[in-house]
C-alpha positions in Angstrom: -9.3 19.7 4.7 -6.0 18.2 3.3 -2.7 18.8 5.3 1.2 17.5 4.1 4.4 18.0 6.1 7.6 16.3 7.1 6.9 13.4 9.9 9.7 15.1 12.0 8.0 18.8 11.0 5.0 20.2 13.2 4.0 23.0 10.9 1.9 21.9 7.9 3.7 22.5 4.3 0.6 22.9 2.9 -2.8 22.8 4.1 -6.2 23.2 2.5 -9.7 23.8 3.6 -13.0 23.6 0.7 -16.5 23.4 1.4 -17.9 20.4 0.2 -20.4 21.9 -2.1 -17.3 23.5 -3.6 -15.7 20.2 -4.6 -18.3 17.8 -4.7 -18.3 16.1 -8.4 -14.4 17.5 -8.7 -11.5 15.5 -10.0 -9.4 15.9 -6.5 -5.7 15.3 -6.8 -2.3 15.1 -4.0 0.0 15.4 -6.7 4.4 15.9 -6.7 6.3 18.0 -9.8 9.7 19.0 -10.2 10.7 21.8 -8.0 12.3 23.6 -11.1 13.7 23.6 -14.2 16.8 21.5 -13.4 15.0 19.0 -11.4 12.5 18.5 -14.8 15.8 18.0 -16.7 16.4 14.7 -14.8 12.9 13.3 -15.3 13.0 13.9 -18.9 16.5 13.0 -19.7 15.3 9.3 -18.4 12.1 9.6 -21.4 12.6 7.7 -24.2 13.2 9.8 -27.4 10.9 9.3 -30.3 12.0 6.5 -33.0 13.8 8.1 -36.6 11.8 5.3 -38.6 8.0 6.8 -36.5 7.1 3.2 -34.9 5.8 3.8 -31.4 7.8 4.4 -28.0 7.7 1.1 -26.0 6.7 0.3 -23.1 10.1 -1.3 -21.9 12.4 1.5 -23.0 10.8 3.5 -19.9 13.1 3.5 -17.5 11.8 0.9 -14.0 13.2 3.3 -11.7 14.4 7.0 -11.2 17.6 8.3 -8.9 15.6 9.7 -5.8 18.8 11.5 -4.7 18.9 14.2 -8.0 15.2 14.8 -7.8 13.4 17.9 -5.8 9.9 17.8 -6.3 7.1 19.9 -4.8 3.4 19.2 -3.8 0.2 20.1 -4.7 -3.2 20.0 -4.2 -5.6 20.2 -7.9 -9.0 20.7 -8.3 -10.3 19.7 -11.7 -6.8 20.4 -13.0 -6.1 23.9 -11.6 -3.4 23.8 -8.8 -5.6 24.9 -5.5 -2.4 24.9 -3.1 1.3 24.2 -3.3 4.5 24.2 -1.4 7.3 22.1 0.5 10.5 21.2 -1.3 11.0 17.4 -0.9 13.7 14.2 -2.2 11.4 11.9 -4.4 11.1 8.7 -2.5 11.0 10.8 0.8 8.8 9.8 3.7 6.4 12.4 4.4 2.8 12.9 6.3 -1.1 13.6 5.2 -4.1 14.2 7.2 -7.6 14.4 5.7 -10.3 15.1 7.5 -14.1 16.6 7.1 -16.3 18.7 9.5 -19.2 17.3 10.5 -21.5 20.3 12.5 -21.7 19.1 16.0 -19.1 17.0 16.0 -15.9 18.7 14.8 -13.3 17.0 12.3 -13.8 13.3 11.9 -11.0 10.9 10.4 -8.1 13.7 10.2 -5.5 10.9 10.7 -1.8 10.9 9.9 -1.3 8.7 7.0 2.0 8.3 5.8 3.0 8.0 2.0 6.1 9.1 0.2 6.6 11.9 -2.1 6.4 10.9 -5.8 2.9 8.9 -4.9 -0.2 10.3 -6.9 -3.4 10.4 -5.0 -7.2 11.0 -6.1 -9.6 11.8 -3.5 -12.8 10.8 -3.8 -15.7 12.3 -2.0 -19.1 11.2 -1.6 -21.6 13.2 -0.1 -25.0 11.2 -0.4 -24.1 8.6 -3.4 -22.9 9.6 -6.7 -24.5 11.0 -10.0 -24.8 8.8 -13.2 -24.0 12.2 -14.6 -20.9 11.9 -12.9 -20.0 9.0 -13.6 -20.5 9.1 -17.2 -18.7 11.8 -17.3 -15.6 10.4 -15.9 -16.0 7.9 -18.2 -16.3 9.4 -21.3 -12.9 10.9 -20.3 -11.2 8.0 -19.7 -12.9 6.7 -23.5 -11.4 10.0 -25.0 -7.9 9.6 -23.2 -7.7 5.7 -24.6 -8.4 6.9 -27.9 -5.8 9.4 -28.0 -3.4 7.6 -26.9 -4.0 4.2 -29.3 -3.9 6.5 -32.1 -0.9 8.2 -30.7 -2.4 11.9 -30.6 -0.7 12.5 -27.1 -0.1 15.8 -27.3 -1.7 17.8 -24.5 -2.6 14.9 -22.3 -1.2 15.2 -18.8 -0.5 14.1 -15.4 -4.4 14.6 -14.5 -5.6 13.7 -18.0 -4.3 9.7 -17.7 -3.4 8.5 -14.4 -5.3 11.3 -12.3 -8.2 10.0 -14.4 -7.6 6.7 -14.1 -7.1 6.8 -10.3 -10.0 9.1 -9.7 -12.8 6.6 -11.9 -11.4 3.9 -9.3 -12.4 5.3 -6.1 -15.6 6.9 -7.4 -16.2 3.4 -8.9 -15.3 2.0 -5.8 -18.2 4.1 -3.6 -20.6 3.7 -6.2 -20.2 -0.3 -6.3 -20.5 -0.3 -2.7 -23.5 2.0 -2.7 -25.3 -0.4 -5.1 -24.6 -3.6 -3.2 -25.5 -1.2 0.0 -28.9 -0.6 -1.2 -29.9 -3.8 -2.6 -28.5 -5.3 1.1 -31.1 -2.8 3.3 -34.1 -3.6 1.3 -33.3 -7.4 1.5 -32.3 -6.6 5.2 -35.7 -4.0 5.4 -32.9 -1.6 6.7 -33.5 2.3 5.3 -29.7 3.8 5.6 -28.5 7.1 4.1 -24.8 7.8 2.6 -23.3 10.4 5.5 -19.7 12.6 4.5 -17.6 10.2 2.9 -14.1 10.1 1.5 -11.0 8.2 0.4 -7.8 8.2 -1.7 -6.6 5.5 -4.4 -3.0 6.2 -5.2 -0.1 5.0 -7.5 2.5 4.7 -4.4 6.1 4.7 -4.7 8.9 2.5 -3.6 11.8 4.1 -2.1 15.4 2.2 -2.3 17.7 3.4 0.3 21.4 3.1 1.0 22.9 3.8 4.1 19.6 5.7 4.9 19.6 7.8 1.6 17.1 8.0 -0.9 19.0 6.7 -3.6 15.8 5.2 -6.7 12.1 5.4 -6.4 9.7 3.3 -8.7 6.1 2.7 -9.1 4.9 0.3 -6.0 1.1 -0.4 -6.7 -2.1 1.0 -6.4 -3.3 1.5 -2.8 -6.9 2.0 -1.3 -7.2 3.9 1.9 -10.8 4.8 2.6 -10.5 7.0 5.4 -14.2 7.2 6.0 -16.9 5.3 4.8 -19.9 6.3 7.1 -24.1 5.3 6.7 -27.2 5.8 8.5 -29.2 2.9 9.4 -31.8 1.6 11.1 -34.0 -0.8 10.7 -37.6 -0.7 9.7 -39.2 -2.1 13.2 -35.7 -0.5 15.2 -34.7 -4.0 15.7 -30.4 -3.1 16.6 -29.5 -6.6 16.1 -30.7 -6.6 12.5 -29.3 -3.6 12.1 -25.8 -4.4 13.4 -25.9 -7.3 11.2 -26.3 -5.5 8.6 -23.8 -3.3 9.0 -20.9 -5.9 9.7 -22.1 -7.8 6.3 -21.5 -3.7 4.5 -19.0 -3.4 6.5 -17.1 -7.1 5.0 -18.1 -6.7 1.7 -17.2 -2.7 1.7 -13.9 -4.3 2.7 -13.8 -7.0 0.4 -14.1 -4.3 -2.6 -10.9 -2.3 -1.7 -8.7 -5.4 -3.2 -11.2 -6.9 -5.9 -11.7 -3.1 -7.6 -8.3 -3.0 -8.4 -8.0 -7.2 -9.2 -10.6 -6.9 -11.8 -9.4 -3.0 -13.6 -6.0 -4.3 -14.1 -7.1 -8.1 -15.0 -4.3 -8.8 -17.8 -1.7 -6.3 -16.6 -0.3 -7.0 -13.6 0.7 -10.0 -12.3 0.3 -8.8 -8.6 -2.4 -9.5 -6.3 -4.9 -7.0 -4.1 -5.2 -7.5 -0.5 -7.5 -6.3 2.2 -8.2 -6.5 5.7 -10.9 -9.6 4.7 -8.4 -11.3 1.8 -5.7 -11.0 4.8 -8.0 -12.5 8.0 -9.1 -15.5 5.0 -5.6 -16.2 4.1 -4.5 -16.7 7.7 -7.2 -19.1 8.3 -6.7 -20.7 5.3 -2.6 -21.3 6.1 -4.2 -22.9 9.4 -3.8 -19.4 11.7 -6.0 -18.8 14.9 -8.1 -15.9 14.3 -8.4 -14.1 17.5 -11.2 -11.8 18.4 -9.5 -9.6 21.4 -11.7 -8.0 24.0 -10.8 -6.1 27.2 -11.7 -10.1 28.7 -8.6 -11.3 26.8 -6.3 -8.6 25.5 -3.4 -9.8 27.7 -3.6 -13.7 27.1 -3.8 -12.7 23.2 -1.0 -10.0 22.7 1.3 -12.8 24.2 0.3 -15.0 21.7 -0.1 -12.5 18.7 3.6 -12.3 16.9 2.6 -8.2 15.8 4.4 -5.2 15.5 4.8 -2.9 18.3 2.7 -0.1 16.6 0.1 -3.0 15.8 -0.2 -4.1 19.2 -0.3 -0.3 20.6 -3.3 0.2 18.1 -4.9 -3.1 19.4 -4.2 -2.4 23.1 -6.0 1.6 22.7 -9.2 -0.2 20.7 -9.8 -2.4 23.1 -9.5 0.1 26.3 -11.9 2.1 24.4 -14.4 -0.5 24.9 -14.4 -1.9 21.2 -13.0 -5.6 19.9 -10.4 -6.3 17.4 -10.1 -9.7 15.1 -6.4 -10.7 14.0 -4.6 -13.1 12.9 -2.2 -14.8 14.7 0.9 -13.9 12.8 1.2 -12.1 9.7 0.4 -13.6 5.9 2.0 -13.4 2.5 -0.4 -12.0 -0.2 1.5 -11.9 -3.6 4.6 -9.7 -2.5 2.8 -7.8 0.3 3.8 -8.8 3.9 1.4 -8.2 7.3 -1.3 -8.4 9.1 -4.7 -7.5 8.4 -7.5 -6.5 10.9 -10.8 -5.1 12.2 -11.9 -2.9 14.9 -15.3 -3.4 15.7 -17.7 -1.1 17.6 -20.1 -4.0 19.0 -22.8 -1.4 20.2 -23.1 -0.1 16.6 -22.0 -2.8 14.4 -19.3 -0.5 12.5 -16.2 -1.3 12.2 -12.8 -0.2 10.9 -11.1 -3.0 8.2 -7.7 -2.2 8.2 -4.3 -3.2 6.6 -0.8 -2.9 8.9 0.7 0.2 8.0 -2.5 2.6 9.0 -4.0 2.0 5.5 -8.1 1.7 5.9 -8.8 -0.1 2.4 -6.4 -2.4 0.3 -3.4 -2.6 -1.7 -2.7 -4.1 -5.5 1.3 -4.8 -5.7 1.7 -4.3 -10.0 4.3 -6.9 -9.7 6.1 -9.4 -7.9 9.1 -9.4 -9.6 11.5 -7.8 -6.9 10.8 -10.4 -4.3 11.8 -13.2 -7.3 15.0 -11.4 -8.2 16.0 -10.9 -4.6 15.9 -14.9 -4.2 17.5 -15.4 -7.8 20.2 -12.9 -6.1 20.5 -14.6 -3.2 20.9 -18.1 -5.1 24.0 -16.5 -7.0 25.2 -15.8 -4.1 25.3 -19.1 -2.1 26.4 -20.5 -5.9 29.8 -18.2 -6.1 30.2 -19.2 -2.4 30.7 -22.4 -3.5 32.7 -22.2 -6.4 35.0 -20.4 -4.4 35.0 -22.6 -1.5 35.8 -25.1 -4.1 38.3 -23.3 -5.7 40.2 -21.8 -3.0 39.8 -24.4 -0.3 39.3 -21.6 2.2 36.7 -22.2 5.0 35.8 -18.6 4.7 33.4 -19.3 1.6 31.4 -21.9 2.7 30.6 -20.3 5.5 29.5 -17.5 3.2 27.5 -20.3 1.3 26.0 -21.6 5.0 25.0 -18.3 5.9 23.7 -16.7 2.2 21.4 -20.2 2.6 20.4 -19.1 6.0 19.0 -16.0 4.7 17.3 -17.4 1.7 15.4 -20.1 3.7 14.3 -17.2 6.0 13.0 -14.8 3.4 11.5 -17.7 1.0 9.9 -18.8 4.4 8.0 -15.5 4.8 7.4 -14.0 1.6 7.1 -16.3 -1.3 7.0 -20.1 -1.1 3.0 -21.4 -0.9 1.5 -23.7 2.4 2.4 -25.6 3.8 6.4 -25.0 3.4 6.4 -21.5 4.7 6.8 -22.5 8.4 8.8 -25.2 7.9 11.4 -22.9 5.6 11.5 -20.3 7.9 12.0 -22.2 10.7 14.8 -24.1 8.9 16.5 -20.7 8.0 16.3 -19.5 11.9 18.1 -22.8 12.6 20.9 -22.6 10.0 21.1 -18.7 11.4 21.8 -19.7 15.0 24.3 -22.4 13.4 25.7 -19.2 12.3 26.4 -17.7 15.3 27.7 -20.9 17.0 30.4 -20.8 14.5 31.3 -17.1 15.1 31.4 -17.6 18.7 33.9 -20.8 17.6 35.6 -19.5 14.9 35.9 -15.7 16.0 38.8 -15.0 12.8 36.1 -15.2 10.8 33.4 -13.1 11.9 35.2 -9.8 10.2 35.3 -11.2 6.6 31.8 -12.7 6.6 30.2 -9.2 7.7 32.2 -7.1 4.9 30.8 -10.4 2.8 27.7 -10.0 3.8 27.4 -6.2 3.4 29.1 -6.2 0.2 26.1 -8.8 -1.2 23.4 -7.0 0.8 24.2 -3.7 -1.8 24.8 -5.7 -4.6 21.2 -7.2 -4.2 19.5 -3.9 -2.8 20.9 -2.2 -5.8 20.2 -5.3 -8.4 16.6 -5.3 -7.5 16.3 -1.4 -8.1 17.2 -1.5 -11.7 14.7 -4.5 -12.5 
């Protein structure tokens, strides 16, 4: 079952129920097209027309992003290419909600969480039942062989959506379970475990970036790929029903499984993007490594470590209703820097059991490969222009009112070079520096209250100029 609506909207926009025998082996898509005619207009009036002298389209003459605000797109739900379902009328870059779940006999419908993702994202589900066919597999790939070839000799017509990145999503989830199957099974026998692929399903998706002004969609662009592996579930027991081997067992699956969600994507796009995967196990290594505590929070010490724990609210709310529900969490201290991602990553642990739940803030069970880092460089390069006209003006003009533009553009810039982008061991230092010039700020407002009017409308005017800057890049 796959359900979409609005996050403010309680009826479902579209919702779909399959058996699994129905869709098992399928090529599974949550797909977005134009809503009509005039909304297709847009997207292909941003294409780039064919060359007069026949040398091939480039790469750079695509456009980096599209205007949000002109395009209406609709969703859908395809099954080997054939649209099952579709509906809704969305903005692209619009925030909307997904739940997938699957009935298990017994025990109802397991792992229908709200996920939230944006419309414009393209998402494959994968689904695997009890391991996947080499059939299968080789299939998919001699797709994907077929696709390459027709593009590098430039026979394109006919490919679509589904044919190149549906395909190329959907062989990275399915290669996803079947790695983790293999390095499952050779585990158990080393482990003299027997376990059993139960139901199992997730998504890997080409997410969108939304740019807003003034809370308007205003241009969308390509974000990364994204992992979310809403349920990876096994039977196992050990041969002589020993639980402590077998909950050691899991939690080494359970690391590794996690462990795969930002190395799958690392190693398929090896050369292409300059980006970086992360997952809940890359996250809890980087905080160590930066010198983090790594807290493992129990109903014994919830209290004490939520005080200490610098997380968002819907983080700690998550922590807090794991841990009354009798199961432990491990979390950084703060949150870490991987490439141009930003937060925390975590696991809920079932310490009867041994499973576990490896998670990335933002809800997402799996991992996240950012295709670039380029907007978080620009937005310093744009900030450094900035603090640089400031000057020139302060210099120029012998006003007061731009340096104290300059002081508080280099406020800013220490703060976000603090958290996002400069390496260890300068990140705390930087950030803690930018707090300080920021309180400086406020001093001098409190002093100097004639100036607190211009610097805002300074300020805001830079804070659109840069939004908007980044967007086109």
């Amino acid at each position: 079952m796959t359900v979409v609506r609005a996050p403010a909207g309680e009826s479902p926009t579209i919702s779909l129920t399959q058996s699994t025998p129905q869709i098992a082996g399928k090529k599974l898509l949550l797909a977005f097209a134009p809503l009509t005619q005039a909304d297709r207009d847009v997207v292909t009036s941003f294409v780039p027309r064919a060359h007069a002298d026949g040398t091939p389209v480039q790469a750079s003459e695509f456009p980096s992003s599209l205007p949000a605000y002109l395009i209406r797109l609709g969703a859908e739900v395809r099954i080997d290419e054939q649209v099952a379902m579709s509906g809704g009328s969305f903005n692209l870059g619009q925030e909307l909600v997904n739940s997938t779940g699957v009935f298990i006999p017994g025990t109802g419908w397991v792992n229908a969480a709200d996920n939230f993702y944006v419309a414009g994202d393209l998402r494959a589900i994968g689904i695997d039942l009890q391991g996947l066919s080499d059939i299968q597999l080789q299939q998919l790939k001699q797709k994907l062989d077929s696709t390459k070839s027709k593009i590098e000799s430039f026979q394109v017509s006919g490919l679509s959506t589904d044919a190149v990145p549906g395909d190329l999503l959907q062989s990275q989830v399915l290669g996803y379970f079947s790695l983790v199957n293999t390095y499952d099974e050779i585990t158990a026998a080393e482990s003299k475990v027997v376990r059993y692929r139960l139901p199992s399903f997730g998504t890997v998706a080409l997410v969108t970036k939304t740019f807003f002004s003034f809370g308007v969609p205003r241009a969308a662009r390509p974000d990364g790929i994204e992992f979310d592996i809403n349920r990876l579930a096994v039977m196992a027991a050990h041969v002589k029903n020993n639980s402590a081997e077998t909950r050691a067992y899991l939690h080494q699956i359970g690391s590794r499984a996690s462990a795969f969600e930002h190395l799958v994507p690392e190693r398929s796009f090896a050369g292409q993007s300059d980006g970086e995967g992360v997952s809940a196990v890359k996250a809890l290594a980087v905080a160590s490594s930066t010198g983090q505590r790594i807290f493992l929070v129990s109903n014994q010490n919830v209290d004490t470590a939520l005080a200490t724990i610098a997380a968002p609210a819907d983080l700690e709310s998550e922590i807090q209703n794991a841990v009354f529900a009798g199961k432990q969490v491990i979390v950084s201290e703060r949150a870490v820097a991987v490439g141009p991602w930003t937060g925390f990553g975590y696991i809920i642990i079932d310490q009867d059991t041994g499973a576990g739940a490896y998670k990335i803030s933002g809800g997402t069970n799996g991992g996240k490969l950012s295709l670039t880092t380029i907007i978080t460089w620009t937005m310093f390069f744009a900030m450094l222009l900035g603090i640089f006209i400031m000057l020139v003006l302060a210099f120029a003009t012998a006003s007061p009112l731009f340096l104290v533009g300059a002081y508080l553009f280099t406020s800013l810039f220490l703060l976000d070079a603090g958290r996002k982008a400069w390496p260890s061991p300068y990140k705390n230092f930087l950030e803690s520096f930018g707090k300080s010039l920021a309180i400086g700020g406020i001093i001098l407002f409190l002093l100097q209250p004639q100036l607190v009017v211009p610097i805002i409308l300074y300020l805001l005017f830079w804070s659109v100029a840069i939004n908007y800057f980044a967007s086109l890049i």
